[in-house]
VOTIPA-63459 format. One record per residue (C-alpha): x, y, z; residue in three letters. Coordinates in pm, 1 decimal. Example, Ala and Ser with C-alpha at 12.3 -4.5 7.8 and 13.67 -1.06 7.14 Angstrom:
@X->1230.0, Y->-450.0, Z->780.0, res->Ala
@X->1367.0, Y->-106.0, Z->714.0, res->Ser
***
This chain:
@X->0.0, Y->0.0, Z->0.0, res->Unk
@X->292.4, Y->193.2, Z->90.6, res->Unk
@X->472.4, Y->158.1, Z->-234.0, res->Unk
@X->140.8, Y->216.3, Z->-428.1, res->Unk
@X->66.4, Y->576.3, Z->-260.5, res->Unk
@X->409.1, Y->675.6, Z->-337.0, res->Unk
@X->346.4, Y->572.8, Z->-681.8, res->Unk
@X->10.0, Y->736.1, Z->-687.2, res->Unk
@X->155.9, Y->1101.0, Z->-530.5, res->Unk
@X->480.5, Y->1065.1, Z->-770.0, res->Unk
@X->243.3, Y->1057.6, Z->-1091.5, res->Unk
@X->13.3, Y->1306.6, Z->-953.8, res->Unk
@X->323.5, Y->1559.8, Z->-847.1, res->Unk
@X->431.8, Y->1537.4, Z->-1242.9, res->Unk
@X->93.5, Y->1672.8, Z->-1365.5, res->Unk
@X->3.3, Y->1949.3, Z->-1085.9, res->Unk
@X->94.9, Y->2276.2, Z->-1169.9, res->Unk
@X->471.9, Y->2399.0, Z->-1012.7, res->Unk
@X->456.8, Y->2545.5, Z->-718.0, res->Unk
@X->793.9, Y->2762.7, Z->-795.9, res->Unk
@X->930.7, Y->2887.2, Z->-1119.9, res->Unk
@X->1256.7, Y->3066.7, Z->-1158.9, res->Unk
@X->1302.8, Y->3301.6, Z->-1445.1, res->Unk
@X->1664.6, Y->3405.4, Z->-1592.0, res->Unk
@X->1715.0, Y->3726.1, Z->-1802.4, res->Unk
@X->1996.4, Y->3873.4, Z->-1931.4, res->Unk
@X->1981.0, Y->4225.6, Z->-2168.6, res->Unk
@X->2121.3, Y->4290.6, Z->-2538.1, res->Unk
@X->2215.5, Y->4030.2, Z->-2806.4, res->Unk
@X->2418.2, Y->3972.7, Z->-3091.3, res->Unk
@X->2699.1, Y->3874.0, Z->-3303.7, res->Unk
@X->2790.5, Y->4046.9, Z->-3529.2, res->Unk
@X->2953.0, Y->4406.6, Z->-3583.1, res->Unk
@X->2788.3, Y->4700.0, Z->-3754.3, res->Unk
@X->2728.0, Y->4576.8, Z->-4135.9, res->Unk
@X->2962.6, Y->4296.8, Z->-4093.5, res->Unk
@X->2839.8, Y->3958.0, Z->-4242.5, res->Unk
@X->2783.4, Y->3724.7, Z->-3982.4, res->Unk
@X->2893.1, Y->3354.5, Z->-3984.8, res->Unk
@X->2725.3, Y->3070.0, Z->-3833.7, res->Unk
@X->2948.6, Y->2965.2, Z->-3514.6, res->Unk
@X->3237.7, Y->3217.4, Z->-3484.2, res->Unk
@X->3231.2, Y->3541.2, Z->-3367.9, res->Unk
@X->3463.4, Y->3840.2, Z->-3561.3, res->Unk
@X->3561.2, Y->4118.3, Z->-3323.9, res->Unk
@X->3945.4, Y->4182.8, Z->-3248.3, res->Unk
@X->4002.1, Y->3816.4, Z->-3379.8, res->Unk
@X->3829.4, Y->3515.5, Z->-3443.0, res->Unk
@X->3624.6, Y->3367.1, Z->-3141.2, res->Unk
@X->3456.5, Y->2995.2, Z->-3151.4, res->Unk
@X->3067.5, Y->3086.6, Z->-3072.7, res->Unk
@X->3083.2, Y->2800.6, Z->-2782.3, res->Unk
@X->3374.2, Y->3023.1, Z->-2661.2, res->Unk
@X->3203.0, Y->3373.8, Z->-2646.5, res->Unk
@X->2929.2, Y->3147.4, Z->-2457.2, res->Unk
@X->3082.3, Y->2941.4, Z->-2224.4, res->Unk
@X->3026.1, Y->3129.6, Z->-1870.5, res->Unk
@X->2679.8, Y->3212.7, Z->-1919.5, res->Unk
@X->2566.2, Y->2864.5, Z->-2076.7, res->Unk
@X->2573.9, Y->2723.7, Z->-1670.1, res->Unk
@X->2340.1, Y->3021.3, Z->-1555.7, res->Unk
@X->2027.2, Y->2911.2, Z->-1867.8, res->Unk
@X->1902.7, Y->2615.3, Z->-1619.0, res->Unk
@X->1592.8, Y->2811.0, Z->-1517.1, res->Unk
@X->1235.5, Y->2689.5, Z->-1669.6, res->Unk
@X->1234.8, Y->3045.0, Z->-1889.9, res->Unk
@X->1574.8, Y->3220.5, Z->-1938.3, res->Unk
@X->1514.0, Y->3515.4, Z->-2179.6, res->Unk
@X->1759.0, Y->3776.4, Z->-2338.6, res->Unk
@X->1685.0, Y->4089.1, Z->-2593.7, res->Unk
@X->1764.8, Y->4027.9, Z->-2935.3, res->Unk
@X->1924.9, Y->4325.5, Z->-2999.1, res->Unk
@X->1964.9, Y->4249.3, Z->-3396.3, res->Unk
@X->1763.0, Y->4131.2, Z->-3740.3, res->Unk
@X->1805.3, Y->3742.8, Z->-3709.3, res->Unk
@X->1859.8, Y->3675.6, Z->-4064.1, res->Unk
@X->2094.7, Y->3495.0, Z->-4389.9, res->Unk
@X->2025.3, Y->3764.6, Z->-4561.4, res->Unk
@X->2068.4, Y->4136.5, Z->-4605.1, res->Unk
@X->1812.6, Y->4346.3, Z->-4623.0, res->Unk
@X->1771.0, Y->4739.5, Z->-4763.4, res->Unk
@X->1968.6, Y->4950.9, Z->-4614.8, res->Unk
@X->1778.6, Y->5217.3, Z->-4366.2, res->Unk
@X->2132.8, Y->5450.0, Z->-4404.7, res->Unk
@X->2172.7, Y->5486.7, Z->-4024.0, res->Unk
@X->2469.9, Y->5461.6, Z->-3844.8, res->Unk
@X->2495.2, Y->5100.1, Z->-3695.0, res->Unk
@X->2300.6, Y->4799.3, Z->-3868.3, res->Unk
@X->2308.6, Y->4463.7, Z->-3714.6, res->Unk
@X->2208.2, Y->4125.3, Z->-3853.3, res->Unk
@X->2304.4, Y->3815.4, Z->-3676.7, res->Unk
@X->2318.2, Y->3446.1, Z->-3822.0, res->Unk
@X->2009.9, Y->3219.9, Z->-3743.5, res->Unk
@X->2251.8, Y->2919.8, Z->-3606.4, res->Unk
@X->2385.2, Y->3209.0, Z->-3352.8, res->Unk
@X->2076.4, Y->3207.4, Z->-3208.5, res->Unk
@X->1982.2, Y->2829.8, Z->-3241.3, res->Unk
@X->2315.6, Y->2761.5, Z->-3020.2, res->Unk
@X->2113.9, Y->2981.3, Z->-2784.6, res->Unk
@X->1835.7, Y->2762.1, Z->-2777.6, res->Unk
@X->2039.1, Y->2422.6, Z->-2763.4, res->Unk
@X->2201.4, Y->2584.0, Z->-2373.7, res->Unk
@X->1814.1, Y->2659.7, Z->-2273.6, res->Unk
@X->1731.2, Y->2995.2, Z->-2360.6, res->Unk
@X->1343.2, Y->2976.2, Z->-2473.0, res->Unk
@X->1269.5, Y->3346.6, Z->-2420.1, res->Unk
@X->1300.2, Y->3642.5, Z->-2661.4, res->Unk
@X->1226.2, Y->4026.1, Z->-2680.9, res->Unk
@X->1193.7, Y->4159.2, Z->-3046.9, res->Unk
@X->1124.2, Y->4479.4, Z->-3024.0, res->Unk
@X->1405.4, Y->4719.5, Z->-3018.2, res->Unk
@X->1567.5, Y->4995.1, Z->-3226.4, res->Unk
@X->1749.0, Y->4774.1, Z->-3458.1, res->Unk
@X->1431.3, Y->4475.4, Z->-3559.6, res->Unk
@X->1427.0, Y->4681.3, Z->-3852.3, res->Unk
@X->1759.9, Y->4734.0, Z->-3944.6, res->Unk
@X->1711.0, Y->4545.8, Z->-4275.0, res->Unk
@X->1379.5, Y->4740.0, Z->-4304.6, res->Unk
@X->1017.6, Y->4518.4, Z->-4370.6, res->Unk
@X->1201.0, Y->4228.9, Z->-4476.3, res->Unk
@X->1477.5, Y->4201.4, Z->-4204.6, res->Unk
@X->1180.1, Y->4166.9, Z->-3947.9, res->Unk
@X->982.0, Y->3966.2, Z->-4155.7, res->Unk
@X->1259.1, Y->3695.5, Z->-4162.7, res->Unk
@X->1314.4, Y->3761.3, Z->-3776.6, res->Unk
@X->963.9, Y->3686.3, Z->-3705.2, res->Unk
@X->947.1, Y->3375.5, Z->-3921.3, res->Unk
@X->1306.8, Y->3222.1, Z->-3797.0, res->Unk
@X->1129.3, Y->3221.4, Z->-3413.1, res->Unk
@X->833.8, Y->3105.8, Z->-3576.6, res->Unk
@X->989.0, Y->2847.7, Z->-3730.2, res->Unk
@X->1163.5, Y->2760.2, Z->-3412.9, res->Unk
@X->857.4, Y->2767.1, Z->-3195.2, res->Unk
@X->778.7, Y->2439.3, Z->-3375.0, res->Unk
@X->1032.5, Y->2258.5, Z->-3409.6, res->Unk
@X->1194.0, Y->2257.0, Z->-3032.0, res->Unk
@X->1080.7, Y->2027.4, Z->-2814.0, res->Unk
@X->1107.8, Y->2300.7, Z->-2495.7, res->Unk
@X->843.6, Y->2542.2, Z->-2470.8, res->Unk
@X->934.4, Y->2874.1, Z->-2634.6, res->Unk
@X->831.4, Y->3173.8, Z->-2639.7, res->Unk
@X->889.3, Y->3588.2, Z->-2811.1, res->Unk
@X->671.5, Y->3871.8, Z->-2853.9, res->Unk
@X->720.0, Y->4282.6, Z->-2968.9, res->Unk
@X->695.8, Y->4191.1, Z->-3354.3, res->Unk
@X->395.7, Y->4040.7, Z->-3489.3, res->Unk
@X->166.7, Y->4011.2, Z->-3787.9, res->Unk
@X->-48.3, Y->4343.9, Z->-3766.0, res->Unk
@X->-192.5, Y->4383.3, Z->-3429.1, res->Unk
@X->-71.3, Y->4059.9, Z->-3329.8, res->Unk
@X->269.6, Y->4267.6, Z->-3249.1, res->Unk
@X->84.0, Y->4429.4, Z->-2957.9, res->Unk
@X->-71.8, Y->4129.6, Z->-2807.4, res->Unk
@X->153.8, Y->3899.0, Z->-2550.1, res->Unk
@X->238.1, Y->3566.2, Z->-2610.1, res->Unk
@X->127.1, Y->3278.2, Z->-2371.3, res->Unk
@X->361.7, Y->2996.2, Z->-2245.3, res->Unk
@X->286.4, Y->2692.2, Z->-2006.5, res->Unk
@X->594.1, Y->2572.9, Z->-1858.3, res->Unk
@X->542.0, Y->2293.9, Z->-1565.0, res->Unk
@X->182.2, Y->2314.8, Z->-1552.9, res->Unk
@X->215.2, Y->2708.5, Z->-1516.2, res->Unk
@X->57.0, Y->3019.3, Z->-1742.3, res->Unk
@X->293.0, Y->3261.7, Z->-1852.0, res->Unk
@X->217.1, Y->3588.5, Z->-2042.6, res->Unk
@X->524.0, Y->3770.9, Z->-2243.8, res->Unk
@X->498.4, Y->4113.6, Z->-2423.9, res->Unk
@X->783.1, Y->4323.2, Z->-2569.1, res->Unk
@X->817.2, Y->4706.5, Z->-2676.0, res->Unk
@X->1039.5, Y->4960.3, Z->-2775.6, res->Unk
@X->1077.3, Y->5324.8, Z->-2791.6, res->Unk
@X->1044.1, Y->5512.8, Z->-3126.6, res->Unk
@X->823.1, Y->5715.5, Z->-3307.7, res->Unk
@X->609.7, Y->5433.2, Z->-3421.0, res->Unk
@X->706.3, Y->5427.2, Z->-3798.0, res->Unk
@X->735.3, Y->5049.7, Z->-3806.4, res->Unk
@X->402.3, Y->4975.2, Z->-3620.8, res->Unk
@X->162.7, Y->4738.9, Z->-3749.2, res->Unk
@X->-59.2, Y->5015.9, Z->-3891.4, res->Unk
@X->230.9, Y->5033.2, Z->-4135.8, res->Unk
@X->308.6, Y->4719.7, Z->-4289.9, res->Unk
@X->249.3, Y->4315.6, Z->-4264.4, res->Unk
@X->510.2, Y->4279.3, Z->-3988.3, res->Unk
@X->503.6, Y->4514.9, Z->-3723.5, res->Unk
@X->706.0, Y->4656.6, Z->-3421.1, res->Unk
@X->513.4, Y->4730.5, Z->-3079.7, res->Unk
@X->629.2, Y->5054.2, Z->-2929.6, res->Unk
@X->646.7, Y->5153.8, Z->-2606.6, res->Unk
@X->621.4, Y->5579.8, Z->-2704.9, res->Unk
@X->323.2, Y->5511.4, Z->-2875.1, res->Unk
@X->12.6, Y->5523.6, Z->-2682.5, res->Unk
@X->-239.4, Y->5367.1, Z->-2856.3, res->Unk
@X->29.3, Y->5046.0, Z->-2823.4, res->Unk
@X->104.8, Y->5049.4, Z->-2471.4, res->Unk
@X->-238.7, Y->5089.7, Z->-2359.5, res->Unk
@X->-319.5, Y->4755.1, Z->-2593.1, res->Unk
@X->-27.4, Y->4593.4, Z->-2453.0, res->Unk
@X->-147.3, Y->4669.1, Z->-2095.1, res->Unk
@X->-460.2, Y->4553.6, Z->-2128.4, res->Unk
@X->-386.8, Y->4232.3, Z->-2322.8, res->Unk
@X->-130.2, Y->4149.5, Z->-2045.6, res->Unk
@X->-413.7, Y->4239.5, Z->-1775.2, res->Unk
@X->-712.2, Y->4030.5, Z->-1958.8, res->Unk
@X->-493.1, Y->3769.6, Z->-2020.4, res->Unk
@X->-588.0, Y->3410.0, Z->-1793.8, res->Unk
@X->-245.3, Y->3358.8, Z->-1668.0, res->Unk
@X->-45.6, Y->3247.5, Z->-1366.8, res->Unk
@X->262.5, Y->3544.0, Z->-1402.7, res->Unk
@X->240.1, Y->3829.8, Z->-1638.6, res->Unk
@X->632.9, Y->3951.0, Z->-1759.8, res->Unk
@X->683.5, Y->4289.1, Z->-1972.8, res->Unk
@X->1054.7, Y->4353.6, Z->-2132.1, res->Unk
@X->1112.5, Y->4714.4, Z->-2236.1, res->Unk
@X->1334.8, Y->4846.5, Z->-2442.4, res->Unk
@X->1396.8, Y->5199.5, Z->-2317.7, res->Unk
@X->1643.6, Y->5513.8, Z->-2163.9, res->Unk
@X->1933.5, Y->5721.3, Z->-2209.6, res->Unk
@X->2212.6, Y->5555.9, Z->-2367.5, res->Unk
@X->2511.0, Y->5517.0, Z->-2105.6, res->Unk
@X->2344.3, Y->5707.0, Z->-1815.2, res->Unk
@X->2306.0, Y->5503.9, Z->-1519.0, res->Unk
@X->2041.1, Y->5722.2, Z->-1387.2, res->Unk
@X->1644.9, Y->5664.8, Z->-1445.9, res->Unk
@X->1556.5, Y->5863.5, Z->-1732.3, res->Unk
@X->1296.5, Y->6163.5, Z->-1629.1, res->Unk
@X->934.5, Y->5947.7, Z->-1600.6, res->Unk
@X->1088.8, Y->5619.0, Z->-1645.0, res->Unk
@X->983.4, Y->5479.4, Z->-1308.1, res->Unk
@X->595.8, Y->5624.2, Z->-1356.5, res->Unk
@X->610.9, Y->5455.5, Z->-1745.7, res->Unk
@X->709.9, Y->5098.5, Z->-1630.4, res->Unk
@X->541.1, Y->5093.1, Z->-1294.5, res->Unk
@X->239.0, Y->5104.6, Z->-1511.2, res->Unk
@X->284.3, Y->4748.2, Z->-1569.7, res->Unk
@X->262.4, Y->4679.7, Z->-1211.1, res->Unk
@X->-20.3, Y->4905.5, Z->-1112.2, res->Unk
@X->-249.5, Y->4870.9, Z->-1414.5, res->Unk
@X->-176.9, Y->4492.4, Z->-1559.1, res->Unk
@X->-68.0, Y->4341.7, Z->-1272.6, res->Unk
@X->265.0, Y->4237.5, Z->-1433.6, res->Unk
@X->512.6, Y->4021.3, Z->-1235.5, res->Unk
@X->850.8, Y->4111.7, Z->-1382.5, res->Unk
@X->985.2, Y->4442.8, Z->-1604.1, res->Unk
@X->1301.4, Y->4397.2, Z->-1761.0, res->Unk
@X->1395.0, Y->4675.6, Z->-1904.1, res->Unk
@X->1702.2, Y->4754.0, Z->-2152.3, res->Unk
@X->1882.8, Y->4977.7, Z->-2407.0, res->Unk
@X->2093.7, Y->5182.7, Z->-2190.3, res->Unk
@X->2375.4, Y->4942.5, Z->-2248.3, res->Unk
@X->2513.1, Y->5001.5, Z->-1839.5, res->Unk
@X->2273.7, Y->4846.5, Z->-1562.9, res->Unk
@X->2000.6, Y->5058.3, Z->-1403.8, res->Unk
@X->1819.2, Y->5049.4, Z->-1025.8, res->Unk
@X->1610.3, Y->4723.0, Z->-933.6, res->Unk
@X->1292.9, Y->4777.4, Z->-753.0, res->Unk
@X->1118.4, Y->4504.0, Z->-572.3, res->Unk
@X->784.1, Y->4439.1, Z->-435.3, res->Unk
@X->810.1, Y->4083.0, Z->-291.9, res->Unk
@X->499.0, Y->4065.1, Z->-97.6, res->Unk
@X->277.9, Y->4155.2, Z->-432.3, res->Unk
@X->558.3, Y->3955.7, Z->-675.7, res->Unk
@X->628.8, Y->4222.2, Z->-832.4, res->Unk
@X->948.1, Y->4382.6, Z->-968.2, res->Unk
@X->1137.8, Y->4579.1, Z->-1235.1, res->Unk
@X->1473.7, Y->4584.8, Z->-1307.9, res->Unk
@X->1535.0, Y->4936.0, Z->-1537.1, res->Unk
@X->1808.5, Y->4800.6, Z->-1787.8, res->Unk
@X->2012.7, Y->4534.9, Z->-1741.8, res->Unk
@X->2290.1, Y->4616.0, Z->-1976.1, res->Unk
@X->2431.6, Y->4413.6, Z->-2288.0, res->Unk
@X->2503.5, Y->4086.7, Z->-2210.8, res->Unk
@X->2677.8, Y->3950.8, Z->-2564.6, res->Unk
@X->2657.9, Y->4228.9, Z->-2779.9, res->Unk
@X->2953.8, Y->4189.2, Z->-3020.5, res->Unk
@X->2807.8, Y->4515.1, Z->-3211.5, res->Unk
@X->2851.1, Y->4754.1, Z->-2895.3, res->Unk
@X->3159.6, Y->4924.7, Z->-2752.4, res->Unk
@X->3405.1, Y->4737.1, Z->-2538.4, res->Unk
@X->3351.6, Y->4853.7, Z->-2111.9, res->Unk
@X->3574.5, Y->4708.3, Z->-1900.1, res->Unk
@X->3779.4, Y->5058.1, Z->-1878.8, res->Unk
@X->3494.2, Y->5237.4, Z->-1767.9, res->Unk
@X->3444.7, Y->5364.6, Z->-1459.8, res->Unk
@X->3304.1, Y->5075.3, Z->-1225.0, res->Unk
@X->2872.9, Y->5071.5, Z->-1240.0, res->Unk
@X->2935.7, Y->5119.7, Z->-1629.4, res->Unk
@X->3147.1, Y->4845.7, Z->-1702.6, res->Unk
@X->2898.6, Y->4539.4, Z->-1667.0, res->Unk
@X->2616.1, Y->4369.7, Z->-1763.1, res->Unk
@X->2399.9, Y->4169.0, Z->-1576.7, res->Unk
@X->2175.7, Y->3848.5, Z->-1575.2, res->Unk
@X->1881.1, Y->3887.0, Z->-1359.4, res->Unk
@X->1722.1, Y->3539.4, Z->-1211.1, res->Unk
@X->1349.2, Y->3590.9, Z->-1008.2, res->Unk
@X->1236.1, Y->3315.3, Z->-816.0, res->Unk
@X->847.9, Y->3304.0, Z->-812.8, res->Unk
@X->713.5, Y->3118.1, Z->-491.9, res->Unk
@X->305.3, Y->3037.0, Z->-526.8, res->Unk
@X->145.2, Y->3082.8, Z->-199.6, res->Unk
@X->-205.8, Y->3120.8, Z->-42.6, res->Unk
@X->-230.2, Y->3487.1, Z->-208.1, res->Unk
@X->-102.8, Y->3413.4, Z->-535.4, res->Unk
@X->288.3, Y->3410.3, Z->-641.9, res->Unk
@X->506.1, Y->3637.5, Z->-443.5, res->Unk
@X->895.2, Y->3665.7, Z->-518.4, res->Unk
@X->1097.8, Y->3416.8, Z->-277.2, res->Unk
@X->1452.9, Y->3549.9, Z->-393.8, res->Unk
@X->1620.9, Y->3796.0, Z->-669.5, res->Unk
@X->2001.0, Y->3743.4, Z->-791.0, res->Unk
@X->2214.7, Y->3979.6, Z->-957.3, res->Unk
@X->2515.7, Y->3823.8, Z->-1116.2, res->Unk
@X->2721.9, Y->4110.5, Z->-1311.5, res->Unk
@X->2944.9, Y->4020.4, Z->-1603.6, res->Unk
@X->3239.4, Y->4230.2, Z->-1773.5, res->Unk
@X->3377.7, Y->4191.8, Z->-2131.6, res->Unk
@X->3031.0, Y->4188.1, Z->-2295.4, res->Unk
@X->3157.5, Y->4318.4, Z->-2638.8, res->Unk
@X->3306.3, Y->3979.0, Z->-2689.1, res->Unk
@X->3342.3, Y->3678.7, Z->-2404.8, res->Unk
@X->3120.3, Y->3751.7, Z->-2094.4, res->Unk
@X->3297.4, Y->3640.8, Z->-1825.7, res->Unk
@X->3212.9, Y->3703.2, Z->-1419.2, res->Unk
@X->3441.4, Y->3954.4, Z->-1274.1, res->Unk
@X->3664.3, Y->3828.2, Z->-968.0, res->Unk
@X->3485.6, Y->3854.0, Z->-633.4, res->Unk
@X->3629.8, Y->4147.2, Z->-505.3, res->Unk
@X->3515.5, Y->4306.4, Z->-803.5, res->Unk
@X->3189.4, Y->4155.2, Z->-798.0, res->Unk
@X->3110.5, Y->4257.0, Z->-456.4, res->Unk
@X->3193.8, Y->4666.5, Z->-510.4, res->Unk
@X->2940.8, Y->4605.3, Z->-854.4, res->Unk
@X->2672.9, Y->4450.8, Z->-651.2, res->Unk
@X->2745.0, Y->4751.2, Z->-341.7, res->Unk
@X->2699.9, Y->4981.4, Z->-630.6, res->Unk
@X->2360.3, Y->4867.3, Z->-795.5, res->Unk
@X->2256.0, Y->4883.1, Z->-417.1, res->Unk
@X->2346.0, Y->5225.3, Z->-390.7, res->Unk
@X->2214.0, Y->5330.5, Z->-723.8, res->Unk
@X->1865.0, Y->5132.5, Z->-670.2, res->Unk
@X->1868.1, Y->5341.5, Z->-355.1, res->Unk
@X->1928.0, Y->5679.8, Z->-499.2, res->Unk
@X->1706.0, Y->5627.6, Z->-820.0, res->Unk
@X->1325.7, Y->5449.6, Z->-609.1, res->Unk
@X->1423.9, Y->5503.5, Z->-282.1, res->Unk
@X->1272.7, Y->5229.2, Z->-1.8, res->Unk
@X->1117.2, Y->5034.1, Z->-275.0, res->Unk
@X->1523.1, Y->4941.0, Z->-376.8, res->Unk
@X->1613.3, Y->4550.3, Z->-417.0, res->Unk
@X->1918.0, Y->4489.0, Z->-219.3, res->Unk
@X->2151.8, Y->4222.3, Z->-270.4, res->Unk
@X->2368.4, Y->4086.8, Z->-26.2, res->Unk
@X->2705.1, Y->4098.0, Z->-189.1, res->Unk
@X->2848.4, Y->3727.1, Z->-273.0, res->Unk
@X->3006.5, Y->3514.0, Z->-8.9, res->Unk
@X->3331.7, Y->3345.5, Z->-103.7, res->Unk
@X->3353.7, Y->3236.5, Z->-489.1, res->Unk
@X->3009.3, Y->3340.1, Z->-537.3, res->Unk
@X->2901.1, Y->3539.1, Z->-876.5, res->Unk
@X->2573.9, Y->3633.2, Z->-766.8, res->Unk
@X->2412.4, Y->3930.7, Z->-536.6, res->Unk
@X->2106.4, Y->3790.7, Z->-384.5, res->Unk
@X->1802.1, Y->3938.1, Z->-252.6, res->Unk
@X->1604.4, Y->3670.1, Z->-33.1, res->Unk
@X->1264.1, Y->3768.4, Z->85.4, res->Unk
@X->1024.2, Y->3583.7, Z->325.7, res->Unk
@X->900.2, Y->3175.4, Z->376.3, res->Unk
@X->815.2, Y->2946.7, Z->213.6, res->Unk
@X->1088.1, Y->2905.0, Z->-31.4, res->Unk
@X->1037.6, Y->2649.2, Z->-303.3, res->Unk
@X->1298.7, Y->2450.4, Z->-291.4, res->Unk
@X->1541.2, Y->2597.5, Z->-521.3, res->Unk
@X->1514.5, Y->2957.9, Z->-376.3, res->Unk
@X->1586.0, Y->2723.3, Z->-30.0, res->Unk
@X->1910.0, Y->2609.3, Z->-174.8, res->Unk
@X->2000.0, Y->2961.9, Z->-274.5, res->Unk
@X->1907.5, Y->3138.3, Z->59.5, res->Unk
@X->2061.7, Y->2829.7, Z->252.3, res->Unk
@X->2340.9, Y->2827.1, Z->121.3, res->Unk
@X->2437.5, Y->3196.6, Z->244.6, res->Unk
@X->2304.5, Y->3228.6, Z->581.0, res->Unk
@X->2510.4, Y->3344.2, Z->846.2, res->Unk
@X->2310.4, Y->3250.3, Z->1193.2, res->Unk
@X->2060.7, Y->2962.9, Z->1227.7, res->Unk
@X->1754.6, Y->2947.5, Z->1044.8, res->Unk
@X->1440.2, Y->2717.0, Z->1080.0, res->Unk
@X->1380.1, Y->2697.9, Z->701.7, res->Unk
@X->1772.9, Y->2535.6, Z->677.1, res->Unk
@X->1819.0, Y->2367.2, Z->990.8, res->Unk
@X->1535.5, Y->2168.0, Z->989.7, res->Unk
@X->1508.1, Y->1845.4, Z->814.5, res->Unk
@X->1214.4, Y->1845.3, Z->506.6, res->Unk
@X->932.3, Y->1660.7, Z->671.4, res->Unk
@X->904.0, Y->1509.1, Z->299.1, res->Unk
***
């Protein structure tokens, strides 16, 4: 009888809905310099680099159930018409399948350069993650282009039994749109869009609701004037989970809101962009990029956020790699300090990492599923019921 109700609870654990779900995002993408050709596997910047190479320290971090990054580039073997501004990116197609073979299944379209190789550059975007969508055997998902007003309506994922909701948008001046052609972009600037996007996010029956925004100042740390009243309308109006934000190309404040699971992280930074400017000699808070990971704890109340993690990396104009701990630790002081400055008591802060670590975390309160438990465990200092204890289970 024994054996049979652990059979019984084993089968019926596999088809219940998760009861955490951790979410990994990192900020620009792509390979390939301004108007430079792009090949399948090797990156061309200052030398040759093997694509596996330029890859290698993040492809540990994509073991969350939805790791997303911006795509930061037409995804293309082609060239499109020139638009005769000043940098044009198109990445190779296999670039981003390698992507997808170390687990990244999430994708924001909508930036400044999806049209790079004008109508048809994001026409063939669109189709390649299309295309993708049905061939992998993980669940996928990307949103911020679309067929006509498809563009400004999110895209829904189940992953382990649980509802997701994705939408993407950009700044701009709305010329790309899908009033104005058979693909279109979704922008942010644009209010008819944003109000759509809002409200499909809001009306849509989901578990977690997660907006990525493609906004702000190049280079300025700071919030840009009415940045935090633009993306807290996510939270406040659509109930949205998780903001990433990016475009900036340095790493802006993270706000938090555990008890309601919300939070927004302003701009993460590039995180292997091969068409941007090398960092690493600028002054420290400039001179990284970060991946963001969100633990999502369901409770009585709905999901609430059991931990955040900040884990910065340097040389992302070529091979991301983490910086040593000491350096690490002064990055994650500064985000604090900066998250302080720019919303105040509604900051995330991240206790800086504890011997080899790579990671700031943020660890709110119980329960923790049991991944956010082996994070938080693993760096407390005094004793702690939720560690001490054996699991009942």
């Amino acid at each position: 009888m024994r054996r049979f109700s652990s059979l019984f609870f084993a089968l019926w654990a596999g088809m219940a809905p998760a009861q955490e779900i951790v979410i990994s995002f990192g900020g620009d993408v792509n390979f390939a310099r301004s108007r430079q050709n792009p090949t399948p596997d090797t990156i061309h910047k200052f030398g040759a680099v093997p694509i596996d190479t330029a890859t290698a320290a993040l492809a540990p971090l994509w073991d969350a159930d939805l790791n997303f990054i911006n795509v930061e580039t037409v995804v293309s073997d082609r060239n499109g018409p020139d638009p005769g501004k000043t940098f044009v990116f198109r990445s190779h197609p296999d670039s981003f399948r390698h992507l997808m073979d170390l687990g990244v299944n999430g994708f924001a379209l909508a930036n400044n350069h999806a049209a790079d190789h004008g109508g048809q550059g994001m026409a063939d975007t669109l189709a390649f993650f299309e295309a993708e969508a049905l061939t992998r055997s993980r669940p996928m998902v990307f949103a911020g282009i679309g067929r006509g007003e498809a563009a400004l309506a999110p895209a829904i994922v189940t992953i382990r039994g649980v509802r997701i909701a994705f939408a993407s948008a950009s700044f701009g001046s709305g010329d790309r749109g899908p009033e104005y052609g058979p693909v279109g972009l979704a922008y942010l600037t644009v209010p008819r869009h944003y109000a759509a996007i809002l409200k499909g996010l809001r009306e849509a029956d989901v578990d977690l609701r997660i907006l990525a925004l493609h906004y702000g100042t190049e280079n300025m740390v700071a919030l840009d004037y009415g940045q935090r009243d633009l993306f807290r309308r996510a939270l406040d109006e659509a109930g949205v989970n998780l903001v990433i934000g990016h475009h900036p190309h340095v790493v802006r404040a993270v706000e938090a809101d555990p008890a309601r699971g919300q939070a927004i992280f302003y701009s993460l930074g590039n995180l292997l962009f091969i068409g941007g400017a090398e960092k690493d000699s600028a002054p420290l808070g400039q001179d990284y990029g970060l991946l963001g990971r969100a633990y999502f704890q369901k409770g009585k109340a709905g999901w609430r956020i059991a931990a955040l993690e900040a884990i910065p990396f340097r040389s992302v104009h070529r091979v991301p790699v983490t910086p040593e701990p000491g350096r690490t630790a002064r990055t994650i002081d500064f985000l604090n300090r900066l998250s302080q400055d720019s919303v105040g008591a509604d900051a995330a802060v991240f206790g800086a990492p504890t011997g080899e670590g790579i990671a700031g975390v943020a660890c709110y309160g119980l329960p923790w599923g049991p991944r956010a438990r082996a994070l938080c465990c693993a760096r407390q200092t005094g004793a702690n019921p939720a560690c001490d204890l054996p699991d009942p289970m």
